[in-house]
C-alpha positions as a printed Julia matrix, in Angstrom:
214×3 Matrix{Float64}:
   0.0     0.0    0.0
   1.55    3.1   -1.24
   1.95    6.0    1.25
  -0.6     8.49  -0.14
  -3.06    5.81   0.16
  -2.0     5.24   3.87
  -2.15    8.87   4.64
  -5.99    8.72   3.48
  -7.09    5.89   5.43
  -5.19    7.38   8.11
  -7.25   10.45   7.5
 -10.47    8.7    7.35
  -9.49    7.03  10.42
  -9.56   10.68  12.09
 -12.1    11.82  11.02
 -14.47    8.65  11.94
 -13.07    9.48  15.77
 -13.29   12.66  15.7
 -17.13   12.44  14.46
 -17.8     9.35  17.26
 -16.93   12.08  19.76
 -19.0    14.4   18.59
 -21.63   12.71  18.56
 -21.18   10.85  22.32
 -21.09   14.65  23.34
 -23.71   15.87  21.68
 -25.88   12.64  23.31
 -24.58   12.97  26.55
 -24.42   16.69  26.32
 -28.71   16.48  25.73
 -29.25   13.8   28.02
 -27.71   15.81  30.87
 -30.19   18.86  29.91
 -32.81   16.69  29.62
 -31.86   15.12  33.39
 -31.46   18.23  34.81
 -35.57   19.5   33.98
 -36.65   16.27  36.37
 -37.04   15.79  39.98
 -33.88   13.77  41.22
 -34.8    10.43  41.28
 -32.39    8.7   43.99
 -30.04    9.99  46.95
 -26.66    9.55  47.43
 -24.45    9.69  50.72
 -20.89    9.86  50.64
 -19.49    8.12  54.12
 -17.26   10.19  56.03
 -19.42   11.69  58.74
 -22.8    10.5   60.53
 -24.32   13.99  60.33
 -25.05   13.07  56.51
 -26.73    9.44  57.43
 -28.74   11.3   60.26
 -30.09   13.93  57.21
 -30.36   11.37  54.91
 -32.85    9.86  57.36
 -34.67   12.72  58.62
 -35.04   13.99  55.16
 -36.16   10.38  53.31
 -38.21   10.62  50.22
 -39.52    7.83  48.57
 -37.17    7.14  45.72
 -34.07    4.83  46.08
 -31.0     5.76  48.61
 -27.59    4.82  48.27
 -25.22    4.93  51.04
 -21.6     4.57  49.68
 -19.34    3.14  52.36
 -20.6     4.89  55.61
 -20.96    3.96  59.2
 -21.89    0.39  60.8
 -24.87   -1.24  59.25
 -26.75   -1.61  62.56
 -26.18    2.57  63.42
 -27.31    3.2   59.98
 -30.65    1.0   60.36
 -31.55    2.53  64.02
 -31.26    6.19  62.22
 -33.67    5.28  59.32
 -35.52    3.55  61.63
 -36.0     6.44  64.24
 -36.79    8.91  61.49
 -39.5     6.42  59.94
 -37.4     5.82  57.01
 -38.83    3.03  54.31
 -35.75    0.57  55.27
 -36.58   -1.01  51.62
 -35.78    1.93  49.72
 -32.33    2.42  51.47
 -28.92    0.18  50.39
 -25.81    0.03  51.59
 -22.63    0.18  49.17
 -19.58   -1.68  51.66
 -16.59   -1.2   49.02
 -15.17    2.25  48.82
 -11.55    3.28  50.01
 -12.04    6.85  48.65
 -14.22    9.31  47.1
 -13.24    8.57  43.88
 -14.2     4.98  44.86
 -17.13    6.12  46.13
 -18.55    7.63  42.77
 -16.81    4.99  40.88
 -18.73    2.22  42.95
 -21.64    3.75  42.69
 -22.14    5.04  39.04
 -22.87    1.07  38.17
 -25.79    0.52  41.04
 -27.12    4.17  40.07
 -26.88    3.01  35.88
 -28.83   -0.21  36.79
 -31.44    1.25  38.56
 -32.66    3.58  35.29
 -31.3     6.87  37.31
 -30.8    10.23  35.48
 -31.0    12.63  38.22
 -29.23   12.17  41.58
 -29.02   13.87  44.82
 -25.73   14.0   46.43
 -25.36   14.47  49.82
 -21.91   15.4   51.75
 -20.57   18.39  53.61
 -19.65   21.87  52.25
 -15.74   21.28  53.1
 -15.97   17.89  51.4
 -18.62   19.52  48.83
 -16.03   21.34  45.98
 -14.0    17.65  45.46
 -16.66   15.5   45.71
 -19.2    17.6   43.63
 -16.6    18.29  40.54
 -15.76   14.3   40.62
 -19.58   13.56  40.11
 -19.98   15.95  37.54
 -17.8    14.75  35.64
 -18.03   11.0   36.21
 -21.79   10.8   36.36
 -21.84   13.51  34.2
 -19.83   10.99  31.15
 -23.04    8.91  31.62
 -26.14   11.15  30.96
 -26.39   11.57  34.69
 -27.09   15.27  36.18
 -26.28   15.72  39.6
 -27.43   17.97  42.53
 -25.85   18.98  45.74
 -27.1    18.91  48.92
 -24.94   20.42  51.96
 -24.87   19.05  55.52
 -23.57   20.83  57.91
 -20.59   19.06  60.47
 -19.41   19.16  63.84
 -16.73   19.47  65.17
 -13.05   19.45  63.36
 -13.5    16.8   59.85
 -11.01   14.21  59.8
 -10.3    14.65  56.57
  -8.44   17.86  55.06
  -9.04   19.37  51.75
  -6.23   20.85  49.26
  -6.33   22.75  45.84
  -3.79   19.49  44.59
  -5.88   16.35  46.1
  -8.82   18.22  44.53
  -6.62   18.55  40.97
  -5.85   14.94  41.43
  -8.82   13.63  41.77
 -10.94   15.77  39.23
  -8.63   14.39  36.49
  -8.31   10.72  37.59
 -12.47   11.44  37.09
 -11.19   12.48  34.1
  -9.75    9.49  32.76
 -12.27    7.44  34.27
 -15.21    8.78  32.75
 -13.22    7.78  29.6
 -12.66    3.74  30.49
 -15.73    3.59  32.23
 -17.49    3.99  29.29
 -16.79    0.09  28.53
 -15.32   -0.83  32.02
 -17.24   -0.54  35.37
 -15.96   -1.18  38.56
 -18.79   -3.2   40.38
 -18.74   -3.66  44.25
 -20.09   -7.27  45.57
 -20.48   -5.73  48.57
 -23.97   -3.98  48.33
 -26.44   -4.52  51.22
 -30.14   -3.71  51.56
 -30.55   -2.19  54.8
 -33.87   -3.93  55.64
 -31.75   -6.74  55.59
 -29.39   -5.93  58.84
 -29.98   -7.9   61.63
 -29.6    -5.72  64.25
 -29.89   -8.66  66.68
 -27.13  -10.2   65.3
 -25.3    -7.06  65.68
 -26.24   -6.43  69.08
 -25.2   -10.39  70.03
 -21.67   -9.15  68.88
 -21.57   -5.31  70.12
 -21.47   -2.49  68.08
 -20.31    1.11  69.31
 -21.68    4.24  66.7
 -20.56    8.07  66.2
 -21.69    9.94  69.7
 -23.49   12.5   66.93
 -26.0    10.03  66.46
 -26.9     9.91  69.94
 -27.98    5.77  69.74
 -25.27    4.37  72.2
């Protein structure tokens, strides 16, 4: 094959990827505007602090919630069960390190359950990482996401900075990429009606003094 006819194919080649992307942008671009005229249609709670469990609960609608790696099972359960919480409509997601894992982990639970529109819960330090990650990872997927703040106590365990923020936001980056054909699935994922708190209690549990249980 002569070179000017490999410089053409190559061409062609370019311009077949460069039109795929358009396209996946345009779709995802109108999905996202389409997602963001609805009612979010399932919660999410980043673990890291009980406050956002004890909101979570208080503030229950009924549409699907998705705790991603947050306190003991049994502490959860008592909260949702306090506030009158529909146990059924509440799951618990046992696998994330991280918040990137968090969002990562979850993206695949929140695909399979039809969602377009989520509510993401966390606290206004945590909020400018967190909320930029989701955009952008959820965001890949037709996914429009919406923030709501909880307020913490006390000093957070966690500290933000301008580079773990930059770090993260473009590992979301390439993520939203690959996870376009690669999920990462967690076979940890627990319905919360399913806790047995007697079990629990049999074995003693101790929760976050915040959610005044123990």
């Amino acid at each position: 094959m002569s070179q000017r006819i490999q410089r053409r194919w190559r061409r062609r080649l370019g311009l077949a990827v460069v039109a795929l992307l358009v396209t996946w942008v345009m779709v995802t671009g109108y999905r996202l505007v389409m997602a963001a005229q609805t009612p979010a249609e399932a919660t999410l709670v980043l673990g890291g602090s009980i406050r956002r469990e004890i909101y979570a609960a208080e503030h229950a609608l009924p549409r699907p919630l998705l705790i991603s790696r947050g306190s003991l099972d049994p502490c959860i359960r008592i909260l949702f069960e306090r506030a009158g919480a529909d146990l059924d409509q509440v799951w618990l997601e046992k696998c994330a390190e991280s918040t990137f894992e968090n969002l990562a982990y979850s993206l695949p639970i929140l695909e399979e359950w039809g969602m377009r529109h989520v509510q993401l819960i966390t606290s206004p330090g945590h909020a400018p990482r967190a909320y930029a990650m989701a955009r952008i990872l959820f965001g890949s997927h037709g996914i429009w996401t919406t923030l709501e703040l909880v307020e913490e106590q006390g000093i957070p365990g966690n500290q933000e900075s301008w580079l773990k923020t930059g770090l993260d936001v473009t590992r979301s980056g390439l993520w939203a990429i690959l996870s376009q054909g690669y999920h990462r699935r967690c076979r940890q994922v627990v319905p919360l009606a399913s806790v047995d708190l007697v079990a629990w209690q049999a074995r003693g549990f101790k929760c976050e003094h915040q959610a005044g249980i123990n």
